[in-house]
N, C-alpha and C positions, 0 to 999 in steps of 0.2 A: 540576659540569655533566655530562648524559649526552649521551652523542653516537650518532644513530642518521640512518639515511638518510628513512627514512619516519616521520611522528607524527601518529596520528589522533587528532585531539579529538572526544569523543562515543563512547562504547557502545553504542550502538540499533540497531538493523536495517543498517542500512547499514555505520557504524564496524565492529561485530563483523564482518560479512562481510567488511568489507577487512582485518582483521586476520587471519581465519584465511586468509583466500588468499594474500595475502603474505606472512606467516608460512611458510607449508607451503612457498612458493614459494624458502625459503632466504632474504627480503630482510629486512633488519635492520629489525626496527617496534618503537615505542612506542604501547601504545593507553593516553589518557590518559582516564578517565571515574571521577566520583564515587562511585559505585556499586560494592560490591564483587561484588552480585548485582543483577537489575535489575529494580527494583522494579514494583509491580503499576502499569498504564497502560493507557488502554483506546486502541486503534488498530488496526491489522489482527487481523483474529481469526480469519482460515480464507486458504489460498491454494487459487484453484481455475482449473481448467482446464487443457488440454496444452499450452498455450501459456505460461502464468505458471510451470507447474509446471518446464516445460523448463527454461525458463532459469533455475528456481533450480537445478538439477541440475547443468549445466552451471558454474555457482561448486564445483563439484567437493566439498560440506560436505552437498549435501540429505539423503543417502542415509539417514543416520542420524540427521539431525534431526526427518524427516519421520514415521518411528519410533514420535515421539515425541504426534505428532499421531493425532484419530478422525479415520478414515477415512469419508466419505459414496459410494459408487457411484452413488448412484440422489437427483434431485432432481426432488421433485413444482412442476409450474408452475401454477400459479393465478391467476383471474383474478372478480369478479363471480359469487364464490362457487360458480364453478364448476372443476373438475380439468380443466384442459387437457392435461396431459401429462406421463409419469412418465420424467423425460428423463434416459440414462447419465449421470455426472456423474463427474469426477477430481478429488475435495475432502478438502482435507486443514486439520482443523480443530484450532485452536490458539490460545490467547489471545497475545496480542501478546509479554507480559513471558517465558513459556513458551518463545516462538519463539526470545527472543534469548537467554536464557540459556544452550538448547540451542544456538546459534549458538553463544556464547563457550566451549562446551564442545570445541567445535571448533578452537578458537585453542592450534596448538603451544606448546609452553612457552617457547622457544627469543624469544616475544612478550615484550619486557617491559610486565606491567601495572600502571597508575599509578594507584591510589583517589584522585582527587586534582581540584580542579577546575583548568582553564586559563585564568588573569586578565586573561593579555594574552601577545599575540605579536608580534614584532616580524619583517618580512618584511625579502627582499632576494633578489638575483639569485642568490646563490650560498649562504648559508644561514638557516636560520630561528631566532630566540629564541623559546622558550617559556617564562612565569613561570606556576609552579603556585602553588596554595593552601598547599601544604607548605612553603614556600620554595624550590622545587628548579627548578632550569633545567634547558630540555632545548636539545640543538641538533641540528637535524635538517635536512637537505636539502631535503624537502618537508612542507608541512602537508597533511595533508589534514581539513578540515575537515565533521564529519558529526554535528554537533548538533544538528541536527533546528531545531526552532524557538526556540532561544534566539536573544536580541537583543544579548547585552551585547558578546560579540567583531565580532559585525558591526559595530556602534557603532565598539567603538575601532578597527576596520581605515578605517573610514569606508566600508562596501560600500554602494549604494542598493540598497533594495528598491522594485520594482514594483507595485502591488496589481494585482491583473486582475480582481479579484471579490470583493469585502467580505463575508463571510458569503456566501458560495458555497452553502453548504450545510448543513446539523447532521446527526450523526451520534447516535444514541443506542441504548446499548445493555443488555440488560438478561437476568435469566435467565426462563423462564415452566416452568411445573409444571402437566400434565395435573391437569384439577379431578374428583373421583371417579371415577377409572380410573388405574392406574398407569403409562400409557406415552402417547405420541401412536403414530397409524396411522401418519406419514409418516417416513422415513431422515431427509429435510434439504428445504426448502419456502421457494420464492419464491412470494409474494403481493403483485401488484400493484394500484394506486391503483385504486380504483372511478371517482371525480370527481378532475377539473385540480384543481377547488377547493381540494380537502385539503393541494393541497401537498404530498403524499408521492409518492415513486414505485414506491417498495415496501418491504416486510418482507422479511428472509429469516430462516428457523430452522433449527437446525442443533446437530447435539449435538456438546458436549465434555465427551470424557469420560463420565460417570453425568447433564450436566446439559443441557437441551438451551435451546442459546443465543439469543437474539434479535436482530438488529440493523434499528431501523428507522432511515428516510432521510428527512429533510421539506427544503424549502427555507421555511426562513422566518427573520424576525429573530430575533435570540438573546434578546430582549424582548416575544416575542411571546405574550400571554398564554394562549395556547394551550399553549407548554411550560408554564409554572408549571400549570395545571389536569394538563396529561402527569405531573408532577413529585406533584401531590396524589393523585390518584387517578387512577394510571395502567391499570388495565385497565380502566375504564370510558369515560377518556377515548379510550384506542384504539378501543373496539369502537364508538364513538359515528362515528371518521372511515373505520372500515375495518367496518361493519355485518355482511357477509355471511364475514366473517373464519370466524369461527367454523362455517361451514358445512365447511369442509377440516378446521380445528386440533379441533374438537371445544371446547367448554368449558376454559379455562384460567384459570391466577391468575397475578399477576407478583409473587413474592417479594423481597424483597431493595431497594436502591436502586437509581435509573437511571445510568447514566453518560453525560453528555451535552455533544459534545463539537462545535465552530462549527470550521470551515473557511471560512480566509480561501484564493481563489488569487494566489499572488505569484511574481515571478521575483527575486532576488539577482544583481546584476552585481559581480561580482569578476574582469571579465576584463582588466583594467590591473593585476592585483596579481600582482606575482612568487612567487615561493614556495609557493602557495599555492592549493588545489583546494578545490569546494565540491562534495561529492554529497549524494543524496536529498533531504528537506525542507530543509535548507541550504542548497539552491541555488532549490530551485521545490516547493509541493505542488500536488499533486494532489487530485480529488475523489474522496472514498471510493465515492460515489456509485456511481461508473462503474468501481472496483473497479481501478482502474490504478495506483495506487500502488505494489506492491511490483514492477508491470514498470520503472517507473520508480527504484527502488532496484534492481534486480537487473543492470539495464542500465547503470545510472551505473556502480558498481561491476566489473564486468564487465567493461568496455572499459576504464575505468581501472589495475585491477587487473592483465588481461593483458595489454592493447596496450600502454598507455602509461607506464606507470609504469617497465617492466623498456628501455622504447624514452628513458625520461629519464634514468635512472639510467647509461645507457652513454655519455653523453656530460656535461660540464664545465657547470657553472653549471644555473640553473633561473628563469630569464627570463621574463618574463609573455610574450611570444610562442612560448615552447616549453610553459606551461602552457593557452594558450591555444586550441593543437589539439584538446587535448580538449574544449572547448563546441563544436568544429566540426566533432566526430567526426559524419557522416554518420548511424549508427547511434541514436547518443543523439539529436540531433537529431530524429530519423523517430520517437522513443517520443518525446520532448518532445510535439511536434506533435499525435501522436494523443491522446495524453492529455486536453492543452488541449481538443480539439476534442470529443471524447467527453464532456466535462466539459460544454460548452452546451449539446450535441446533447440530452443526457439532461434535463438540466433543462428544454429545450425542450418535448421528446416527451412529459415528466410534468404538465407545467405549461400549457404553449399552446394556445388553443382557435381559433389560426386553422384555416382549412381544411386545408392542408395538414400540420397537426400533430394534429389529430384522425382525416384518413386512415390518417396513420403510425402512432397507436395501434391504428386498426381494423384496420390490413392484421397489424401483429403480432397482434392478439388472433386475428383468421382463420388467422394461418400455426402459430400454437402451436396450434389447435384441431384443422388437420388434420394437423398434426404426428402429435397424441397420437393421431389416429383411425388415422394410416399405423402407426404402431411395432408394434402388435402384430401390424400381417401382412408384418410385417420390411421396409417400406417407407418408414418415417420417413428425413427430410432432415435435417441438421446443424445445424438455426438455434438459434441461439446463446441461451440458456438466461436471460440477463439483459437483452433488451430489446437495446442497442447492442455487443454485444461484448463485454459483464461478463466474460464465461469462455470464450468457444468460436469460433463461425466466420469473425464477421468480423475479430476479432482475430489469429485467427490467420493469415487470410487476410495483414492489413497486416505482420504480424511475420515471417511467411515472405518474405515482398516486400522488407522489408528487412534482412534475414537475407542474402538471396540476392546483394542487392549489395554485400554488407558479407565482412569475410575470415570463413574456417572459424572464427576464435578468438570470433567477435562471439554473443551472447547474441541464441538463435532468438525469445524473447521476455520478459516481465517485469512497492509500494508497497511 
């Protein structure tokens, strides 16, 4: 049996990051994940903005991860096949497997890492059992739990999940290649819905690397015979619900297969269970939509990481009311919140054709149009480049707000 203070189960986004921060931080961890490198997955694929960006920074690991990511400055905003506005942008583009690898590159050695999967754990007040697939126990002070969407340990902990949105949303993502000309005109490009009907709320492009990426956004069933036609011929199917596309992108082809990917939203309660912490998609996802996801990863981890973890480890036992401070952390809480919320809003705003959701689309079509009219006579205003807060002002607005009542160590903001 190994005996260490901390054991994350899960290598993803989240597990790595708490493993190179307490690692670096001197505290004894186990990161326990199958994987010895992590494998290709399609989920976040760019972090953008000074707000998401911050607070990976602040996990003290960005510097040299970010490195490792294209760079975007500059994102053209589109609408009705018109160029609204060629708006600064702080985007740092990366496929998701890319991200964490580079993450785990960052995990001191001083980490023991465990290839191995986690079958079952058994909790308590004062230490934890872990059986792997190897045969091997671990015994550790806290779990922390950061597997993203596996079901089988929440099962055997007995944890409920919540659903709050069944098919919330599809993600789907894909590469495209300029058709007779070797580049597109644009650095990185959001394109938004023409018609509510489409059910989309927008495209965005963007290159990594030599290729430049795609990710569209639809709400619909995961049955809905609309993808299987996306699925057969997919650039015709596109240019049939987003017609005046091509007016920005120029002529394209989409090589390659789609990757397509359903969000369900759900919360996990584990706050009766001793030993034992859930961050990122283990606990709650998020909508890609609204692009909040890695604030909500940056943030779990973050407060976990600094405040609370080194504030359990100095005192005796690990009781589900002293793991329990953390779902009540103020901070995490105020990114729970917005996320959720941002998550309706957007689907509202893309989808809704009452009056006052059709205003909301016009008032942003008007505020990005004079936007792009103000920038070039050094006039333009700050509004936020993705409709609700994707990347810029009113996010950053909320994140500075709870930044501000939160201590110096709290992450300014954060999938």
């Amino acid at each position: 049996m190994r005996y260490t203070d901390i054991a994350i189960i899960g290598g993803g986004l989240s597990g790595s990051t708490a493993a190179a921060m307490l690692g670096r931080a001197g505290i004894s961890v186990v990161l326990i994940d199958p994987h010895e490198t992590y494998p290709a997955d399609f989920r976040v694929e760019k972090l953008s903005g000074e707000v998401q960006v911050e607070r990976f920074l602040k996990t003290g690991i960005a510097e040299s991860v970010l490195r490792r990511a294209t760079y975007s400055g500059e994102n053209w905003i589109a609408r009705f096949g018109r160029l609204l506005d060629k708006a600064p942008s702080r985007q740092f583009n990366i496929l998701y497997d890319s991200l964490v690898n580079a993450i785990r590159d960052e995990i001191p050695a001083s980490v023991w890492r465990i290839c191995a999967k986690a079958i079952a754990v058994e909790t308590s007040a004062e230490r934890q059992r872990i059986t792997l697939s190897n045969d091997e126990t671990i015994s550790a002070r806290l779990v922390v739990l950061a597997n993203g969407l596996n079901v089988g340990l929440r099962h055997q902990l007995g944890i409920a999940r919540k659903i709050v949105s069944a098919c919330h949303s599809i993600s789907i993502g894909f590469d495209v290649v300029p058709a007779g000309r070797n580049a597109f005109d644009f650095p990185a490009l959001t394109y938004f819905s023409e018609r509510p009907s489409d059910r989309i709320p927008y495209i965005t492009l963007f290159p990594v690397g030599t290729r430049m990426r795609a990710n569209l956004f639809v709400y619909r069933g995961f049955d809905d015979p609309w993808l299987r036609e996306l699925r057969r011929v997919p650039a015709e199917t596109l240019h049939a619900a987003l017609p005046r596309l091509e007016r920005i992108t120029g002529p394209f082809d989409i090589p390659g297969e789609l990757k397509i990917r359903p969000v369900d939203l759900y919360v996990n309660d584990a706050s009766g269970q001793p030993g034992l912490v859930l961050v990122g998609d283990a606990f709650s996802t998020s909508c890609p939509v609204a692009g909040t996801g890695c604030d909500k990863v940056f943030t779990d981890v973050e407060r976990l990481c600094n405040v609370y973890i080194p504030r359990w480890l100095a005192s005796d036992g690990m009781d589900a009311a002293k793991v329990a401070t953390f779902y009540a952390d103020p901070v995490k809480r105020a990114c729970d919140e917005w996320s959720a919320a941002k998550a309706f809003d957007f689907r509202s705003v893309s989808t809704a054709t009452s009056p006052y959701w059709t205003a909301q689309r016009w008032a942003r079509f008007i505020a990005w149009s004079v936007q792009g009219l103000l920038r070039p006579l050094g006039g333009a205003f700050d509004l936020e480049p993705n409709f609700l807060g994707h990347s810029s002002s009113s996010s950053s607005s909320s994140s500075s707000s709870r930044s501000s009542s939160s201590s110096s160590s709290s992450l300014s903001s954060s999938a």
